[in-house]
py3Dmol code that shows the C-alpha trace and the ligand (Angstrom):
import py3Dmol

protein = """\
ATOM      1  CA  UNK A   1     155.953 334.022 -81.256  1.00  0.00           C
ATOM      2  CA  UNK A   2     157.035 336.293 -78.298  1.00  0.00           C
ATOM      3  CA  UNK A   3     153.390 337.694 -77.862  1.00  0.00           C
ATOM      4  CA  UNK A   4     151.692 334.259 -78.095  1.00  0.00           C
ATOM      5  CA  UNK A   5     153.989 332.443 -75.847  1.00  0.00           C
ATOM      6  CA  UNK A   6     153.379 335.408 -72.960  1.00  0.00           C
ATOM      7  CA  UNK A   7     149.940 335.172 -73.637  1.00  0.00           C
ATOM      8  CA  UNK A   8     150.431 331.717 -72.996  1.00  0.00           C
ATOM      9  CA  UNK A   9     151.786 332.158 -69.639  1.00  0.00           C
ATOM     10  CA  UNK A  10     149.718 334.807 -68.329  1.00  0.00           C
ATOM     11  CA  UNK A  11     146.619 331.772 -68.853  1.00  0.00           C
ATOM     12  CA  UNK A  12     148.934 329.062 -67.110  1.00  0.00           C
ATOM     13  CA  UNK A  13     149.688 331.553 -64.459  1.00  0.00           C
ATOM     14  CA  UNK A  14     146.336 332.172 -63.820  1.00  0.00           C
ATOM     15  CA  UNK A  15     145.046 328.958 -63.899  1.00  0.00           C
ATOM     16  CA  UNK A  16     147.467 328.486 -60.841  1.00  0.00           C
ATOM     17  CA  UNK A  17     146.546 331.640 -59.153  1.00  0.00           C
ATOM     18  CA  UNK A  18     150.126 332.695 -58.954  1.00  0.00           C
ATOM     19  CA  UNK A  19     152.125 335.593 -60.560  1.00  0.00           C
ATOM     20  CA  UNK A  20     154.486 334.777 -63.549  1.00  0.00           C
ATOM     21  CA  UNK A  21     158.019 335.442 -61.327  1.00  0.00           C
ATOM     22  CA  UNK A  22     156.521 332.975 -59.033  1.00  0.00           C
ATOM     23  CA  UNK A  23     155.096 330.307 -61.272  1.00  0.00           C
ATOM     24  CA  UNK A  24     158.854 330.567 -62.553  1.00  0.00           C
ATOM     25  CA  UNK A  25     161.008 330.141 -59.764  1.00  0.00           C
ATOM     26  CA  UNK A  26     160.062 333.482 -57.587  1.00  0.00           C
ATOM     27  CA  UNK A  27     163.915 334.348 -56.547  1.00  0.00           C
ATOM     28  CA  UNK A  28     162.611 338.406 -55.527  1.00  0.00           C
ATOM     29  CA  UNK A  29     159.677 340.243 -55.543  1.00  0.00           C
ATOM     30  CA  UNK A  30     161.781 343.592 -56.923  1.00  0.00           C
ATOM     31  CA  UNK A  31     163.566 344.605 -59.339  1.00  0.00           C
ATOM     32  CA  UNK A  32     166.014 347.759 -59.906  1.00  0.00           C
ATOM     33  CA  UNK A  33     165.170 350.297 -62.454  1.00  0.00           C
ATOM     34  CA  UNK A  34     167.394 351.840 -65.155  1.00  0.00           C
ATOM     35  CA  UNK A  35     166.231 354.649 -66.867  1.00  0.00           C
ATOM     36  CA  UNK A  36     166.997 355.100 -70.654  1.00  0.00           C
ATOM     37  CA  UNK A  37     167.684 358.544 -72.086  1.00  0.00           C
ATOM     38  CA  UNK A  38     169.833 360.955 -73.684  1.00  0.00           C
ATOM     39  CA  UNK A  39     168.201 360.368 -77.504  1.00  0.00           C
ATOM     40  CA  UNK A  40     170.202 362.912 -80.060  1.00  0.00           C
ATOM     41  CA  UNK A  41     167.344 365.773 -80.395  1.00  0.00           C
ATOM     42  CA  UNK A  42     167.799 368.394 -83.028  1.00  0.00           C
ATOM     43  CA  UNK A  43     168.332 371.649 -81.215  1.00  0.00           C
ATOM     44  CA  UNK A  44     168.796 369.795 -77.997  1.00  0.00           C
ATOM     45  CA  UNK A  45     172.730 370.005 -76.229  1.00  0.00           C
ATOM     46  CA  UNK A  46     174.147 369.247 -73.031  1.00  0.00           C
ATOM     47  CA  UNK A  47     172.194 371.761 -70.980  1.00  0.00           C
ATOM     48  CA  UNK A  48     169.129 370.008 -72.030  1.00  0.00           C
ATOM     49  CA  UNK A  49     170.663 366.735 -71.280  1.00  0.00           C
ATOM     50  CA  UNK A  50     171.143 367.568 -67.613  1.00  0.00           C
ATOM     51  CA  UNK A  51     168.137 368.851 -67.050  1.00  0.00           C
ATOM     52  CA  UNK A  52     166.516 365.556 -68.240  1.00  0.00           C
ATOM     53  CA  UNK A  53     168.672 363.610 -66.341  1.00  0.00           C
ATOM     54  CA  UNK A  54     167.729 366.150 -62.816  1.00  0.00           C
ATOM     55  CA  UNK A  55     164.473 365.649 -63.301  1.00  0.00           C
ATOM     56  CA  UNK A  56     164.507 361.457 -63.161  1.00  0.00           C
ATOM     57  CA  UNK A  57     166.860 362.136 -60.008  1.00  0.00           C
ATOM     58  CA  UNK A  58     164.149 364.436 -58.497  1.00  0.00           C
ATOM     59  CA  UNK A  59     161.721 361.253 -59.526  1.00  0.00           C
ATOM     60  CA  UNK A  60     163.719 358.765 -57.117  1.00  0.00           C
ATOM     61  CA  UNK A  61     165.413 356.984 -60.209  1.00  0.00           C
ATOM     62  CA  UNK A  62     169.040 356.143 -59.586  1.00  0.00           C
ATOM     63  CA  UNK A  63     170.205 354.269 -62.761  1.00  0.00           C
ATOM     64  CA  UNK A  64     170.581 355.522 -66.457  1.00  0.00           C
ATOM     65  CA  UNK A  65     171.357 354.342 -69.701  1.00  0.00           C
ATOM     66  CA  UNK A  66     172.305 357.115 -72.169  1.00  0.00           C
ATOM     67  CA  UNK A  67     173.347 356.748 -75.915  1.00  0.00           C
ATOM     68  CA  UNK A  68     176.668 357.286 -77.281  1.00  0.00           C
ATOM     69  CA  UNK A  69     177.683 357.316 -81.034  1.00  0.00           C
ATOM     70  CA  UNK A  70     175.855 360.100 -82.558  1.00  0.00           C
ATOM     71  CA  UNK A  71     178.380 362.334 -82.326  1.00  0.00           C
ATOM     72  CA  UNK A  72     182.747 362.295 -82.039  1.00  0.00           C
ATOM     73  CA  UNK A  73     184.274 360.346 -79.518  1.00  0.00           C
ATOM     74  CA  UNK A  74     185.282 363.782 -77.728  1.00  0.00           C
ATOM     75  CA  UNK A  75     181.151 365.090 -78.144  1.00  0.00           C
ATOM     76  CA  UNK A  76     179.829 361.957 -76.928  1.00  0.00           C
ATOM     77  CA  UNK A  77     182.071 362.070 -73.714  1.00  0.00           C
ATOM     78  CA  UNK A  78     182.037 365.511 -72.560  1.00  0.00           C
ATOM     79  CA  UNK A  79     177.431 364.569 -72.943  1.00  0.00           C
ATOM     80  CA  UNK A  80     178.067 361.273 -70.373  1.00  0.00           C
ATOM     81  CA  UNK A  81     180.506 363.476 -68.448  1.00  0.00           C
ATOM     82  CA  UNK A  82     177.984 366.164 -67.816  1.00  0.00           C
ATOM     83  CA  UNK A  83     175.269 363.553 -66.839  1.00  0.00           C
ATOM     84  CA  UNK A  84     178.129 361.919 -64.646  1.00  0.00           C
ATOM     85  CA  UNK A  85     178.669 364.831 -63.003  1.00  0.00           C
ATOM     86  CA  UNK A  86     175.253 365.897 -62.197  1.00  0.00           C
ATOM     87  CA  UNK A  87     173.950 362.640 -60.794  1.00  0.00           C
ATOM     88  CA  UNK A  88     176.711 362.046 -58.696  1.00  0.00           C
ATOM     89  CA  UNK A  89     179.626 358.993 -58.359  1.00  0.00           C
ATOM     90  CA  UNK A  90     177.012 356.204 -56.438  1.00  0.00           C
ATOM     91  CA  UNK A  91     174.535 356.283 -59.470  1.00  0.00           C
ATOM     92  CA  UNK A  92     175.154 353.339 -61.806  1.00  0.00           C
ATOM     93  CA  UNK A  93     175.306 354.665 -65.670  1.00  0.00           C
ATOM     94  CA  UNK A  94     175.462 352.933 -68.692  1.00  0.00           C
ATOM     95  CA  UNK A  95     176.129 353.884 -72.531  1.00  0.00           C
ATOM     96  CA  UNK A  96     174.585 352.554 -75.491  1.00  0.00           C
ATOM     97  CA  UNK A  97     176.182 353.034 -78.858  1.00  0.00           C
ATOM     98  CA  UNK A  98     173.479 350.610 -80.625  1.00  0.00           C
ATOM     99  CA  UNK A  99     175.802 349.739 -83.092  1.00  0.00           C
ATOM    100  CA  UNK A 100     177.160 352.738 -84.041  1.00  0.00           C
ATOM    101  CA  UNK A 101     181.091 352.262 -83.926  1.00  0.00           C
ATOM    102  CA  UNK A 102     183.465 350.389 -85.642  1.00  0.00           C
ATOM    103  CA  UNK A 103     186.465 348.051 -83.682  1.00  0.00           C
ATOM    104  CA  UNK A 104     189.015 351.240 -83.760  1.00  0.00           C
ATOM    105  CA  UNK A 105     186.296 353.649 -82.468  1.00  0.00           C
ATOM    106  CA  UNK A 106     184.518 351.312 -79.518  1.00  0.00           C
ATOM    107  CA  UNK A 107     188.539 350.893 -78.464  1.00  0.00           C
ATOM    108  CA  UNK A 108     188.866 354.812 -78.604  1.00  0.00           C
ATOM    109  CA  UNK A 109     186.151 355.528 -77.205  1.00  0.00           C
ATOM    110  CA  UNK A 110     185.637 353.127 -74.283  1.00  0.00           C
ATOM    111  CA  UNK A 111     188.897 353.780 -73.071  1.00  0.00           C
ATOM    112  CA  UNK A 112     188.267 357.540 -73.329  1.00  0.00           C
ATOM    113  CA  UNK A 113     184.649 356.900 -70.954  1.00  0.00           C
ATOM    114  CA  UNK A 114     186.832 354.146 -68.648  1.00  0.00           C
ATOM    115  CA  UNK A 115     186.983 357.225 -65.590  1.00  0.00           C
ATOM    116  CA  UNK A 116     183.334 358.074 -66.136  1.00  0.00           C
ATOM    117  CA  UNK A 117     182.669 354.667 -63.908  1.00  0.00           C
ATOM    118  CA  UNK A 118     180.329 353.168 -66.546  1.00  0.00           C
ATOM    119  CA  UNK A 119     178.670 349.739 -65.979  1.00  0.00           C
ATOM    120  CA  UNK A 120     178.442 348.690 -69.381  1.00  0.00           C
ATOM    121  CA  UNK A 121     178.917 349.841 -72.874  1.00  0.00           C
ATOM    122  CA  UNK A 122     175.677 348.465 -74.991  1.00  0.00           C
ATOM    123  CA  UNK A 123     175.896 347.450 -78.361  1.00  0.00           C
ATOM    124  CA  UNK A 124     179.538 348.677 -79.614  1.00  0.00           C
ATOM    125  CA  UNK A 125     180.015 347.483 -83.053  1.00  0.00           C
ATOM    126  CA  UNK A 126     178.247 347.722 -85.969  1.00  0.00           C
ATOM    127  CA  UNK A 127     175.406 345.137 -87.445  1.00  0.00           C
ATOM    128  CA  UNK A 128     177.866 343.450 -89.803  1.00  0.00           C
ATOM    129  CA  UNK A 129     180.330 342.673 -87.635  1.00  0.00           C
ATOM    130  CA  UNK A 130     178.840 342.718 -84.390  1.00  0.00           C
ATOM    131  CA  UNK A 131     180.110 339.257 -82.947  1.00  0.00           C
ATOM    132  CA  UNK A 132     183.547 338.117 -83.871  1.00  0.00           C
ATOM    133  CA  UNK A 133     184.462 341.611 -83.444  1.00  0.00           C
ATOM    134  CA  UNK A 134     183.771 341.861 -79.777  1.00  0.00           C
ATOM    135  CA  UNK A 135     186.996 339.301 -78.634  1.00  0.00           C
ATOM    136  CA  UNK A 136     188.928 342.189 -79.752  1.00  0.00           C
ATOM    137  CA  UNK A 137     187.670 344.772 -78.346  1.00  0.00           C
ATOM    138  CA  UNK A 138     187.131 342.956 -74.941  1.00  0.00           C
ATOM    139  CA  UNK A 139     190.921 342.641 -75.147  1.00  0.00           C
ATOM    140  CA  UNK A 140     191.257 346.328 -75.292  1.00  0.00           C
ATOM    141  CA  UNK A 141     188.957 347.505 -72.929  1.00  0.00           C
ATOM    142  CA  UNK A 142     188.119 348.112 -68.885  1.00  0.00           C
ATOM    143  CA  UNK A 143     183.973 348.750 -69.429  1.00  0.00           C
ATOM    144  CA  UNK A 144     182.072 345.605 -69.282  1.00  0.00           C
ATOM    145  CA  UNK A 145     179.965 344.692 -72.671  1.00  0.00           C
ATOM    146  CA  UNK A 146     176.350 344.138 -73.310  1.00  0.00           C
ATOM    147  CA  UNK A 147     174.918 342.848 -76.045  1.00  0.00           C
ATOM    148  CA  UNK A 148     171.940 341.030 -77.502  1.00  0.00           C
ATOM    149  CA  UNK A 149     168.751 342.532 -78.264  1.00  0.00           C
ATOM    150  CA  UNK A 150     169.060 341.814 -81.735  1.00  0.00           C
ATOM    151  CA  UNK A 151     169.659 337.999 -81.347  1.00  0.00           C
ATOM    152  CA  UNK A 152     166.371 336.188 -82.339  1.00  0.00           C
ATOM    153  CA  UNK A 153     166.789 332.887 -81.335  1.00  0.00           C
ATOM    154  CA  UNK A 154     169.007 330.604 -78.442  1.00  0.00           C
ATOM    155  CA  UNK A 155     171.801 329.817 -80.646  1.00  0.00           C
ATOM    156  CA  UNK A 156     172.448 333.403 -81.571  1.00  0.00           C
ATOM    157  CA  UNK A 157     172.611 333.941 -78.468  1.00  0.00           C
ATOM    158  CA  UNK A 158     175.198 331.400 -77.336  1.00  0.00           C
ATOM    159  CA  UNK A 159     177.507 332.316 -80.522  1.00  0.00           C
ATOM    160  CA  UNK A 160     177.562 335.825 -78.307  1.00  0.00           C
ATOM    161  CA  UNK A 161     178.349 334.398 -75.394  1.00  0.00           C
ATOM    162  CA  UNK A 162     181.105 332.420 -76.527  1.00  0.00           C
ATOM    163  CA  UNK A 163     183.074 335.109 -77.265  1.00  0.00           C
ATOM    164  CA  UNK A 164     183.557 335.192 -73.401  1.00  0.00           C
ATOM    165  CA  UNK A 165     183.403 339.182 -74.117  1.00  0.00           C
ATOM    166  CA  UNK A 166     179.688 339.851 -73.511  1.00  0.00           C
ATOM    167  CA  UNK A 167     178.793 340.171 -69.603  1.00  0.00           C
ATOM    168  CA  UNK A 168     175.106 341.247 -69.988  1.00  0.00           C
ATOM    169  CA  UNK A 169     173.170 339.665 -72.095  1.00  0.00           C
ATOM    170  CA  UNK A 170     170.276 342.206 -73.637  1.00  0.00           C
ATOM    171  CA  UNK A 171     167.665 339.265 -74.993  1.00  0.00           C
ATOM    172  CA  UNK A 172     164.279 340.227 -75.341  1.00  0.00           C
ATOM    173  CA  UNK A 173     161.396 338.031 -74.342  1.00  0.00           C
ATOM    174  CA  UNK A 174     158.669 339.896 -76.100  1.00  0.00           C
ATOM    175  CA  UNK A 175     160.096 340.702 -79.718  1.00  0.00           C
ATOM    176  CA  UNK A 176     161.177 337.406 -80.784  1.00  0.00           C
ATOM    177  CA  UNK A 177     161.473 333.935 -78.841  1.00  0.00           C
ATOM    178  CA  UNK A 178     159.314 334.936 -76.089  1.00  0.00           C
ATOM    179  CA  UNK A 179     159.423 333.579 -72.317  1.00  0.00           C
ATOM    180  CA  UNK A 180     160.326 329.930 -73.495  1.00  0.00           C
ATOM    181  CA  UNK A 181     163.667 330.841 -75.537  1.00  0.00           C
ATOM    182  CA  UNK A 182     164.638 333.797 -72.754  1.00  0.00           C
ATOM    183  CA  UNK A 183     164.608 331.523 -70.194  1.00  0.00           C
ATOM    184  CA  UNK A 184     166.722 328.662 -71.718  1.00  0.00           C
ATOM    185  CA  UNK A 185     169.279 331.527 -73.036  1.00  0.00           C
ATOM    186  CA  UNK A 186     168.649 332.611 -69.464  1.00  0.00           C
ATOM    187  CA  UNK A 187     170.047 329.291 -68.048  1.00  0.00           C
ATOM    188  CA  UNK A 188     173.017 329.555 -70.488  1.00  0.00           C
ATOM    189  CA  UNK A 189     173.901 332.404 -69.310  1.00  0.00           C
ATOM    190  CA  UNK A 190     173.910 331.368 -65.817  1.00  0.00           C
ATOM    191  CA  UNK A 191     176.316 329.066 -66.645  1.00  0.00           C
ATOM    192  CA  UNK A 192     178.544 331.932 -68.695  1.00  0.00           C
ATOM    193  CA  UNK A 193     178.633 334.042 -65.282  1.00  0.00           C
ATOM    194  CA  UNK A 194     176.562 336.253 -67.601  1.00  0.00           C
ATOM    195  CA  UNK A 195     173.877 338.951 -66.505  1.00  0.00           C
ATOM    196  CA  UNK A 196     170.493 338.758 -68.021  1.00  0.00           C
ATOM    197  CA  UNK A 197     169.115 342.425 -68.716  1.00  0.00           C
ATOM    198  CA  UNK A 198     166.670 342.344 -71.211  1.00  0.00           C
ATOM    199  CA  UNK A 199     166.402 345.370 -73.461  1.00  0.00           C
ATOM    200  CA  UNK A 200     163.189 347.644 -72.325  1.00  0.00           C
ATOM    201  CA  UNK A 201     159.595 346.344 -71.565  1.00  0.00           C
ATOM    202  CA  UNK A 202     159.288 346.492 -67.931  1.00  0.00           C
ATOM    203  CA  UNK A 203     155.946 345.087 -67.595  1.00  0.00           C
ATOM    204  CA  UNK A 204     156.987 341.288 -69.298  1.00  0.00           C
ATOM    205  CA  UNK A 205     161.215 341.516 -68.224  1.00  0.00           C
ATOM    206  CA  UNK A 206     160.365 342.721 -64.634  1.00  0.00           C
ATOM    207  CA  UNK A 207     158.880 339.172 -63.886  1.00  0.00           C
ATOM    208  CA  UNK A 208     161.550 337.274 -65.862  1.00  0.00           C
ATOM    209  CA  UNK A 209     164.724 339.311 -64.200  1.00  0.00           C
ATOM    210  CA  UNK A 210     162.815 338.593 -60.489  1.00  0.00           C
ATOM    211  CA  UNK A 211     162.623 334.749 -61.179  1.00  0.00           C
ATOM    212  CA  UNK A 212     165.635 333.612 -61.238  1.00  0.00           C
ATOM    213  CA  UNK A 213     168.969 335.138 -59.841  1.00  0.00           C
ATOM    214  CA  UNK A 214     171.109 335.984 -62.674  1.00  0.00           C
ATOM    215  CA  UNK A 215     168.828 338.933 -63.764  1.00  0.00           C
ATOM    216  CA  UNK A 216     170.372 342.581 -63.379  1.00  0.00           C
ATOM    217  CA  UNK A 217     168.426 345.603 -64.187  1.00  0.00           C
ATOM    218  CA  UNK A 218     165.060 346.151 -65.684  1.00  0.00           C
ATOM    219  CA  UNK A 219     165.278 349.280 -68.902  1.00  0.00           C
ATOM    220  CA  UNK A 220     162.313 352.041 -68.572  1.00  0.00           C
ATOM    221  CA  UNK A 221     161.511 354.753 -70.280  1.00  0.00           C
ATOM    222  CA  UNK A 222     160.361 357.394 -67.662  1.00  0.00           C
ATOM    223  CA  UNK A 223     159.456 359.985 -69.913  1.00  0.00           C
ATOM    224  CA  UNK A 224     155.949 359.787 -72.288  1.00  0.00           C
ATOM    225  CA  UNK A 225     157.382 361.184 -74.914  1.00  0.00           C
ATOM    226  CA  UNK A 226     159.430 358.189 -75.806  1.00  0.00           C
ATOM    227  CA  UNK A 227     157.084 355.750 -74.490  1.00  0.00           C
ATOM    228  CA  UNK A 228     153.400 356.705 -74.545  1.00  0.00           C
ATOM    229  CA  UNK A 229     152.614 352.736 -73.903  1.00  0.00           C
ATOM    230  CA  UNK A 230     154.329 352.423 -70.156  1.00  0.00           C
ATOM    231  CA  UNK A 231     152.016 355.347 -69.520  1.00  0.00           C
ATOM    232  CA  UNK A 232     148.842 354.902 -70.957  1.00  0.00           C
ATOM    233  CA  UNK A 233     148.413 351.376 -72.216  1.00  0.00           C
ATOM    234  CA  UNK A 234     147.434 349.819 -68.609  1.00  0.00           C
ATOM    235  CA  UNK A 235     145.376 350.570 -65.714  1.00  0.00           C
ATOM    236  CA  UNK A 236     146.929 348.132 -64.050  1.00  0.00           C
ATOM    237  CA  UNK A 237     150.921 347.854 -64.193  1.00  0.00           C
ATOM    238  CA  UNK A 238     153.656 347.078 -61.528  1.00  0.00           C
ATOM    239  CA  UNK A 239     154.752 349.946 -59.265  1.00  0.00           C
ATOM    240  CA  UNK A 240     158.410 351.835 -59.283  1.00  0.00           C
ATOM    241  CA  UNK A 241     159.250 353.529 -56.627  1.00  0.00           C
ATOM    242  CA  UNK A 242     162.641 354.715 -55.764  1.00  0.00           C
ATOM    243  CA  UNK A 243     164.245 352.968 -58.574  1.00  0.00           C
ATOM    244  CA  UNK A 244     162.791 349.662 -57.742  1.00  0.00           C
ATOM    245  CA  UNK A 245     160.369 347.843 -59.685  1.00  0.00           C
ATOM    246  CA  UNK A 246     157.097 345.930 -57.346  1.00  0.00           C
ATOM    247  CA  UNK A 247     155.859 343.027 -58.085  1.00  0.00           C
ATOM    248  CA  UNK A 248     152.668 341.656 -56.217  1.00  0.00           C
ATOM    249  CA  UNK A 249     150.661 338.442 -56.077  1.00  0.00           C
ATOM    250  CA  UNK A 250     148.146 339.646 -58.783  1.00  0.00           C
ATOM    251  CA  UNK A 251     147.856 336.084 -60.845  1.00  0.00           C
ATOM    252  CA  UNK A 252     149.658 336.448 -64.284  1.00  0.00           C
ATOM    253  CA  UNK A 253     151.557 339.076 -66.060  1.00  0.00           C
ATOM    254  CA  UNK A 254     149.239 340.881 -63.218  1.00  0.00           C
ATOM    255  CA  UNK A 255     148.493 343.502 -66.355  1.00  0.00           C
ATOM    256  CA  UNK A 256     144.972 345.347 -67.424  1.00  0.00           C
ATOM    257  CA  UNK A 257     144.882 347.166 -70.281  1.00  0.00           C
ATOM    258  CA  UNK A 258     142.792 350.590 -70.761  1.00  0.00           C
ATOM    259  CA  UNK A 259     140.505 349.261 -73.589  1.00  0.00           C
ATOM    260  CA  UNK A 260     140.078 353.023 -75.298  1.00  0.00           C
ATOM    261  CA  UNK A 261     144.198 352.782 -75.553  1.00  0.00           C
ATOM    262  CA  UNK A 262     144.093 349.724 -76.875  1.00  0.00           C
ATOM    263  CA  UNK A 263     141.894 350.031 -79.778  1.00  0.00           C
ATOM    264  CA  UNK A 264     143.765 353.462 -80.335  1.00  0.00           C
ATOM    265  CA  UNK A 265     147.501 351.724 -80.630  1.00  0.00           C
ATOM    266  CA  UNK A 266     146.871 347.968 -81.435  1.00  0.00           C
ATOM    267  CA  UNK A 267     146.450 346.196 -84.478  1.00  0.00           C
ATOM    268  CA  UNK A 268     143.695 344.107 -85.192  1.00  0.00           C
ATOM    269  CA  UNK A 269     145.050 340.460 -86.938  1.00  0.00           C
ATOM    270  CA  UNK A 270     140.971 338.941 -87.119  1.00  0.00           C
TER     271      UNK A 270
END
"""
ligand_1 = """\
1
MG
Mg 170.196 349.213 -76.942
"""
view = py3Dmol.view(width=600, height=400)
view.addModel(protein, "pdb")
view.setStyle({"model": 0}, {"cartoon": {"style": "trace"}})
view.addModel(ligand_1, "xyz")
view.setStyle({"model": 1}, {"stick": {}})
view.zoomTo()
view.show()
């Protein structure tokens, strides 16, 4: 459904001759940029970590998402406090524990990150009791929550944001409800005094977060190994450049795809 209805867009887009963020509202032509990193690599530590995280710096990036929950509460915060420390106080960083804790542990553990100046813990508890759950921790914690990449539909989504404990909401467009569901979960949300910052795919969330004005960050991947697609699926995509997503007047999703990457990744359904 998410494909179809973008696809669906991208034709009435064109058919206007205007690019998707305006056809929807237009609020900014830009976007900030988060990068996501930190992935538990076998034979890979904290040196290795910081290194990474130097070399996005060095790239102009000044956000990061890194994940948490891999390891002990004590492992996982002596990682973010290394990262912390080598990027400096000004640069926003987030943790994502993508469901990895249970109430006791996200308490623990959040509390123990609190002076690491995070922006929001992702995804704290795990699958089974991912909802409910969240009052209590909210109650017990200083780090703003995100939440809802798994949520497939607008009324899973509003069952998270009635728990008043979620204050960026991580819907995607392209995996499941596409642009028509994100956008009425978007308006929702507005009305929540909750962020919209949609988990990963730049080149579809970038034009969604710049349409309206409760969008936050856009999620990259700035390193090919995690995500050959960002760097090799289009000939066309938007530009980041300090940071900071572009978006131009190119009609559409504003997107061409390399045809020889294409055939080599996608899946024929005819
Ligand atoms: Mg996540």
């Amino acid at each position: 459904m998410g494909p179809i209805d973008a696809a669906l867009y991208d034709i009435m887009c064109k058919s206007t001759g205007l690019p998707l963020y305006k056809f929807l509202g237009g609020y900014r032509d830009s976007i900030p940029v988060c990068v996501t990193f930190g992935y538990y690599r076998e034979g890979k530590g904290i040196t290795d970590l910081v290194e990474e995280v130097r070399g996005y710096i060095n790239q102009g990036f000044n956000a990061f998402k890194i994940k948490v929950g891999g390891l002990g509460v004590e492992d996982d915060y002596n990682r973010v406090k290394a990262v912390r420390e080598a990027v400096g106080p000004s640069v926003r960083l987030m943790i994502d524990a993508s469901q990895a804790w249970d109430v006791e542990t996200a308490i623990l553990a959040s509390n123990r990150m609190y002076d690491l100046n995070i922006t929001w813990l992702e995804e704290p508890l795990q699958w089974y009791d991912d909802v409910e759950a969240l009052k209590k921790l909210k109650l017990n914690t200083r780090i703003p929550l995100a939440g809802g990449e798994r949520e497939i539909t607008r009324w899973g989504a509003r069952q998270l944001m009635e728990t008043g404990a979620v204050d960026f909401l991580t819907f995607e467009a392209d995996a499941h409800g596409g642009i028509t569901e994100w956008r009425k979960i978007a308006g929702t949300a507005s009305t929540e005094h909750v962020w919209m910052s949609p988990h990963h795919q730049p080149v579809l969330h970038s034009h969604l977060l710049a349409s309206m004005p409760n969008g936050y960050i856009v999620e990259c991947v700035a390193n090919p190994l995690y995500d050959p697609f960002w760097f090799e699926l289009y000939d066309r995509k938007p530009k980041i450049e300090n940071s900071v997503l572009h978006l131009d007047d190119t009609p559409g999703l504003g997107l061409e795809y390399n045809q020889k990457k294409l055939e080599q990744y996608a899946t024929k359904l005819i």
